[in-house]
Structure formats: C-alpha cells, structure tokens
N, C-alpha and C positions, 0 to 999 in steps of 0.2 A: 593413497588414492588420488585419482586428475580427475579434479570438478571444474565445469564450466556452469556458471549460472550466465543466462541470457536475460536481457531485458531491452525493451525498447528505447529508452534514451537515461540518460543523466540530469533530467530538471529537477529541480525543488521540488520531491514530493516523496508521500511515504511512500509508495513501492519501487520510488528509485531507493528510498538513504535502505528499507528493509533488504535490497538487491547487493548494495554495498557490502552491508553487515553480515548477509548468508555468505558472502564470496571470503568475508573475514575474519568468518569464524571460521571455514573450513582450515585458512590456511592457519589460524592460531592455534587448533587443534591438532597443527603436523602436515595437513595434505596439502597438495601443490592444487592451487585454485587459480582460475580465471576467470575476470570478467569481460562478458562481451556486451556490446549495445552496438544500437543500429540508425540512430540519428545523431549527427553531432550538434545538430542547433539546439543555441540553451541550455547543454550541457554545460554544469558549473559545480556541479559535485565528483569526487574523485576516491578509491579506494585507496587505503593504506597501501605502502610501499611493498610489503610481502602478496599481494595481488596483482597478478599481469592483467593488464586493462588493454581491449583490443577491440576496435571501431571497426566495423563492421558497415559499409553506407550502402547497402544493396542498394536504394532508392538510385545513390549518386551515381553509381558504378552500373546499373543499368539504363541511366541517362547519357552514358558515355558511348552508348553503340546507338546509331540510326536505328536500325530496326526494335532498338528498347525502345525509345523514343515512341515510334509507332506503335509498336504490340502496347503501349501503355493507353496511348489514345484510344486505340480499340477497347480498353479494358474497362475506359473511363466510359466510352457509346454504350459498351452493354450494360453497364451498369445504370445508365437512364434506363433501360429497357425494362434489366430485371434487379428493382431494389436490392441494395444492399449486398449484391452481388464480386463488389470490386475488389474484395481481398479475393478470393476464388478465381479470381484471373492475375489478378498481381502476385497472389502465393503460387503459380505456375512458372509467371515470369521471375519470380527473385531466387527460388530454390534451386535453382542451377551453380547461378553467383554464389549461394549460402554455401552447398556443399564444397564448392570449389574452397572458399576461403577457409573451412574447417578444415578440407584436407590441406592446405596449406601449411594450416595452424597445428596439425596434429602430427605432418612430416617433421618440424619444428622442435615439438613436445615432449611428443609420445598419442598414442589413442587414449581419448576420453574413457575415465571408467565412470563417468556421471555425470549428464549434461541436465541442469534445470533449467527450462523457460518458465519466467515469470511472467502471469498471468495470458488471458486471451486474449489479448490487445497484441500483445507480443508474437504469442504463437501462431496467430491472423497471417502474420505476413511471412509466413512460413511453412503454412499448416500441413503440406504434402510430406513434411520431412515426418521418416517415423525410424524409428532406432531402437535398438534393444537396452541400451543406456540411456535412452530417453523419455524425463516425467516434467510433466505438466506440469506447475506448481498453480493450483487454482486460486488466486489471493484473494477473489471476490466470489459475491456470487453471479451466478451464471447472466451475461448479458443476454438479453433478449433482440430478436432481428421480427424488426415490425412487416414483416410479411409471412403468405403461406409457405411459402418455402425455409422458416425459418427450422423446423427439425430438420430437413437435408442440409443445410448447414452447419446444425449442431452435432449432426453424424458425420461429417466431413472432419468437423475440429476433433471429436475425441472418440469416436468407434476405434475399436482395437487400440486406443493409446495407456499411456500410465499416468494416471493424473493424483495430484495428490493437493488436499488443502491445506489450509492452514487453520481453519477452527473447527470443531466438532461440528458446530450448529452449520456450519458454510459445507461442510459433507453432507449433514443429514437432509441438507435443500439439495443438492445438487443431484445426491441419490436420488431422490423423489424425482427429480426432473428427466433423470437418466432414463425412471424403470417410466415416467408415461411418456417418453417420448421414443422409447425403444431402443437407446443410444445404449451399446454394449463398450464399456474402455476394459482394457486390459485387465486394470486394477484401481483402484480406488482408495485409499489410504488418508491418513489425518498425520501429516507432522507440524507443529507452530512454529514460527517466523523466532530465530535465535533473539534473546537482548543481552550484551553483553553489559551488565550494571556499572563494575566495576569500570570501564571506561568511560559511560556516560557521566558519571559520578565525578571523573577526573575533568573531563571537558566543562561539566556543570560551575568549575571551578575558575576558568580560563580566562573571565573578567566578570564586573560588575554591572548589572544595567544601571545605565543611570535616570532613574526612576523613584522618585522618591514616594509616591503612593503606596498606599494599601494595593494589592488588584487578585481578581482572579486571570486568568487565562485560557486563551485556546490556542491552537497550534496546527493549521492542515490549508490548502491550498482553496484560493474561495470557486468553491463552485456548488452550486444546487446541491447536489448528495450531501454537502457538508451542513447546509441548513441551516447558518449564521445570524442569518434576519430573527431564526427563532429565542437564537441566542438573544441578540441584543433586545427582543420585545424583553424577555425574561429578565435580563438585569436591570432594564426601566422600569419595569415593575416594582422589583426588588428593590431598585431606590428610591425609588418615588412613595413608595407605598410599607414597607419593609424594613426603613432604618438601614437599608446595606452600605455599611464602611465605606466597603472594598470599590475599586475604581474597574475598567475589565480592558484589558492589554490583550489586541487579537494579531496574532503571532501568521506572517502568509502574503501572498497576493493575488493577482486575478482579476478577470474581464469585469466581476462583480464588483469591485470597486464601490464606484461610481454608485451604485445602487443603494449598498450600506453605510455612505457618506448622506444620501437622501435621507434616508429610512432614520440614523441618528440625528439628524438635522431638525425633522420635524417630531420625533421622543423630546427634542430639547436635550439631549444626554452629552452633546458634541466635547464639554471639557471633562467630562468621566471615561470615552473610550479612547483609547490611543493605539493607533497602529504601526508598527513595528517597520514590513514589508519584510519580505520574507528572508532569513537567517539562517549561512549556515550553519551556525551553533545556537539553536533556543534555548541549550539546555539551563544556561544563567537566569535567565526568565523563567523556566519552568519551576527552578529551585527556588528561586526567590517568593513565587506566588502563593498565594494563601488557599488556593484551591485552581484545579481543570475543570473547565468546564466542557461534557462534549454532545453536540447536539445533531450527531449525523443520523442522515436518512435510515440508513445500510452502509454496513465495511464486511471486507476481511476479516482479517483481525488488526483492530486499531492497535499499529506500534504505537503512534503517539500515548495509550494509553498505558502501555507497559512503561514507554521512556518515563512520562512523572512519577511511576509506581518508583522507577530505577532512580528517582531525583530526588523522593522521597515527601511527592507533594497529591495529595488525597484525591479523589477523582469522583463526580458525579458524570452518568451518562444517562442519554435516552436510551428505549426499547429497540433499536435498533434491529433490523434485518442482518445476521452474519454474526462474528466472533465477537461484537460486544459482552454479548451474554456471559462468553465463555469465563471470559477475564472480570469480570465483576460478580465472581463467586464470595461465598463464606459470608465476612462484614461486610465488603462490597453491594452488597445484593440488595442492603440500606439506603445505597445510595443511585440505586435505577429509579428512574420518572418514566412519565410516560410522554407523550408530545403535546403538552399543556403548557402555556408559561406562566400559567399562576401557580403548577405545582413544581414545576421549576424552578421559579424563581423562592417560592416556600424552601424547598432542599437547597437550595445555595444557603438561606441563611441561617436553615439548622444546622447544616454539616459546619459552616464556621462558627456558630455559638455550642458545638458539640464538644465532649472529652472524646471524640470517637476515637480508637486505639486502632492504628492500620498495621499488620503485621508483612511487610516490605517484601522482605524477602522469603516467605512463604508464598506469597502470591507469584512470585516470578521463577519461582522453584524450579517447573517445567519447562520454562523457559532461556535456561541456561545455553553455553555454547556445546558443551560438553554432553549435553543429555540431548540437543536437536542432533548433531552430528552421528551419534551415537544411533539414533532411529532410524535417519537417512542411511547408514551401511546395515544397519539391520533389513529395512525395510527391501533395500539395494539386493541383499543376498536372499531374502526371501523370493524376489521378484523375477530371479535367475538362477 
C-alpha cells in the first residue's frame, strides 16, 4: 500500500515525532510511505531513511504569484470582519497549489492508496480537499471557534469526511460534538498512534545524561494545555513538605519560559529544577528518571506517556480531557490525580516509596506497529 500522512510542520512537538513514527511504521511494516509537511521554519525533526519526506510550502508558493499576494490580503480583511474566518479563504486559496503538488507527487509514485492528515490545524489549510482515500486523523479534541458561526465551520472541516482518532475517550467527545452540532462525517473510527518500543528502548541507550541527581521528569512543549506551573507547585510541595528525594528535570521549550523561571524563583525550588531545552532524543532522560510526571489540561493521546511506558519508567497523570484516561488502565488507574497539587504531589511520593509492579509491555500491547497498521487496512477496506 502508498501512504501519505500529512502534517503541518516538523518542530519539536508530539504530533510532529507521533507524524514521523505513523509514516514509520507504515514503511517498517512493508508499505511504501510518505511524509508530507507544509511549513519549513523550525523544522528540525526528520523521518528515517525508508520515508520520502516532501515540503509542501503552499503558504511560500502562493506568495510567489501577485495576485496570491493580494487574494491573501483580502483573506486577512475578511477575516477582521468575520472572526476566525481566515482558513476559509486561505483553504480556497492554497487547495489549488495542494492538489497540483500531489498530482505532481503521485505522477512520480503512483496514486495514494491512503492519505492521513494529522490533526485540524493541519487539515485548516486545506480543508476543501476531500478524497475517497482521504482520513482525518483527529489527534485532539475538537477546537473550538469562539463565534456564532462556529458549527458552520465545524461542517465545512468534517461533514462528509473520514475522520478517525486516536483515543476512545477523544471519539466518544467528539461523537457527542458531532450529533449536537449536526455534523454528519463519513465515518468515524478509533485507531491509536503506533509506539514502536523496541526502537525507543535502543535510542533510550544512545548516551548518558549527565545529571547526577535523583529527578522525576516531564517532557512536552511549554504552553498552557501542558499546565507546568501545576507541576512545579506540586513538586514544591512535595519537597518542602514531603521529604521528596527526587530533583524534577523538565524536558521542552517555549514562550513560557520566562514565566516558570519566575514562578520557581519565588517557590525558592531554583537549584532542584533543571531545564534541559528541548531534545531530539529524551529518551536517556526519560530512562534514567525515577518517575513521569504529566499534568496536562487535555491531549490526544499522550505519546509522551506511552514513550516512558516504552522506557520502562512508571507514569502518574492528571484527569485530563482526551486519551489520558485511555492509557492509564489496569494498575495505572492507581496512579491518576486530579488537578490538586497536594494530591499530586502526595502520588509522586507514594508512587516512589511504592513496590508498585508496572507490567510494560502489556499496556503498550495495542499499541504496537504491527497491530495499528493492521486496523488502518482493515478500517481502509471496510470504508471502500
């Protein structure tokens, strides 16, 4: 089979490395895959070598004609006008360019027998294309457009399309969202984001941090959904009040910064947390830590929390919105909080003064390459 998964760029972040990893398991599993993206700034992540990787700059390449130039201005005026508006005229203006370059790419290939775009962010600047080898891969839950017109945009993105998530709990919201908003998609479906263990496991090996503390860990790009502040109240807590060993090593970067430099500054914490900046390989880090800690708003489904499962290092998470839930099944389920940081930081230091037994590779069972690929042609041939 010829897969294209789609995503909008290559930075440091989970649904870029998750976009890598689906384009890499298809091809490790036999089929000829490729990745496409569609902004190259900041681009610093790259697929393995059995992956054709293809830049796609619609933005650039419709900057190169005069009247893009203009139609884009226009797109930008109406969009003062009518909030939120501006993918809705820039998906007119770029879906010309889009198709032209896939038939390009497919004169080249062969025709795509399965195209995924990753997430709604992505499919935004596209959203007019619709295909019969075309699914949605919904990797969050549904964003919200802060005006009245936001169901006729939510009909625009996925009436008649195939969309498919990635956590059960991230379906069963988005269902709900579909039947009150009256959005009819094609199809609707649940497949999870591939982890390929055995690889991370070998990368986890590839150096040493050099860090000679105790620490727990977190790992994800800083911004508000990730929730960090709550984090570091929580390990203040936990040290100051708790007895906790462990030091907290926060793995990323970001506008926030500056914020959680304050925030630690006046905790008094500043020679217990240590920030990293963000890495293409955590996984040394993640292996070495004595526990994850994850305190996001809402996800997807957190890869990050399969990769420590794949590292082999125990994981506490909040109640989160989306695929949290999904993946802190069985014993897991010991180790959910709620958005408290006294009971937070209480579970950090029972989960390290625990015998607790995490059975590894059971939890990541489903998540194999072999058994996501496998649903994607099943799901593929039922849907045709």
């Amino acid at each position: 089979m010829r897969v294209a998964v789609i995503v909008k760029n290559l930075t440091m972040g989970g649904m870029q490395r998750a976009s890598i990893n689906l384009s890499e398991t298809f091809a490790n599993e036999g089929h000829e895959a490729h990745l496409i993206y569609f902004k190259q700034k900041n681009a610093v992540l790259t697929p393995s070598e059995n992956v054709h990787l293809h830049l796609f700059d619609l933005e650039k390449s419709l900057k190169k004609t005069g009247i893009g130039v203009l139609l884009n201005v226009v797109a930008k005026l109406l969009n003062g006008l009518i909030r939120h508006s501006y993918f809705l005229w820039q998906g007119l203006l770029l879906i010309p360019i889009f198709k032209y370059k896939l038939h390009q790419l497919e004169r080249q290939y062969g025709k795509f027998d399965l195209i995924i775009i990753r997430g709604q962010g992505t499919f935004q600047m596209i959203w007019p294309y619709n295909d019969e080898k075309l699914v949605i891969q919904q990797v969050n839950i549904l964003r919200k457009y802060n005006t009245f017109l936001h169901n006729y945009y939510m009909r625009k993105l996925f009436n008649n399309k195939k969309v498919m998530c990635n956590a059960q709990s991230v379906y069963d919201e988005i269902e709900q969202e579909f039947k009150r908003d009256n959005i009819r998609p094609k199809s609707l479906n649940v497949i999870p984001s591939p982890i390929n263990s055995k690889q991370i496991q070998e990368r986890a090996l590839e150096y040493e941090p050099q860090y000679n503390e105790k620490f727990i860990v977190n790992v994800g790009r800083f911004s508000h959904a990730k929730n960090l502040p709550l984090l570091i109240d929580s390990f203040a807590y936990a040290k100051k009040n708790l007895q906790l060993e462990q030091n907290l090593v926060i793995i990323g970067n970001g506008g926030l910064k500056n914020e959680y430099d304050e925030q630690i500054k006046k905790l008094g914490i500043t020679e217990n947390v240590h920030f990293t900046g963000a890495l293409k390989n955590p996984y040394p880090w993640v292996k070495k830590a004595d526990l994850f800690v994850f305190t996001s708003l809402f996800e997807g489904l957190p890869n990050v929390l399969l990769e420590a499962l794949a590292c082999g290092t125990n994981i506490i998470a909040t109640k989160g919105r989306g695929g949290t839930i999904n993946i802190m099944s069985d014993k897991l389920k010991e180790n959910l909080t709620n958005f408290d940081k006294i009971e937070i930081a209480h579970k950090i230091v029972d989960v390290l003064n625990s015998n607790q037994k995490i059975d590894f590779e059971k939890h990541l069972q489903k998540y194999t390459p072999s058994s996501v690929v496998k649903e994607y042609i099943e799901t593929y041939k039922k849907d045709n």
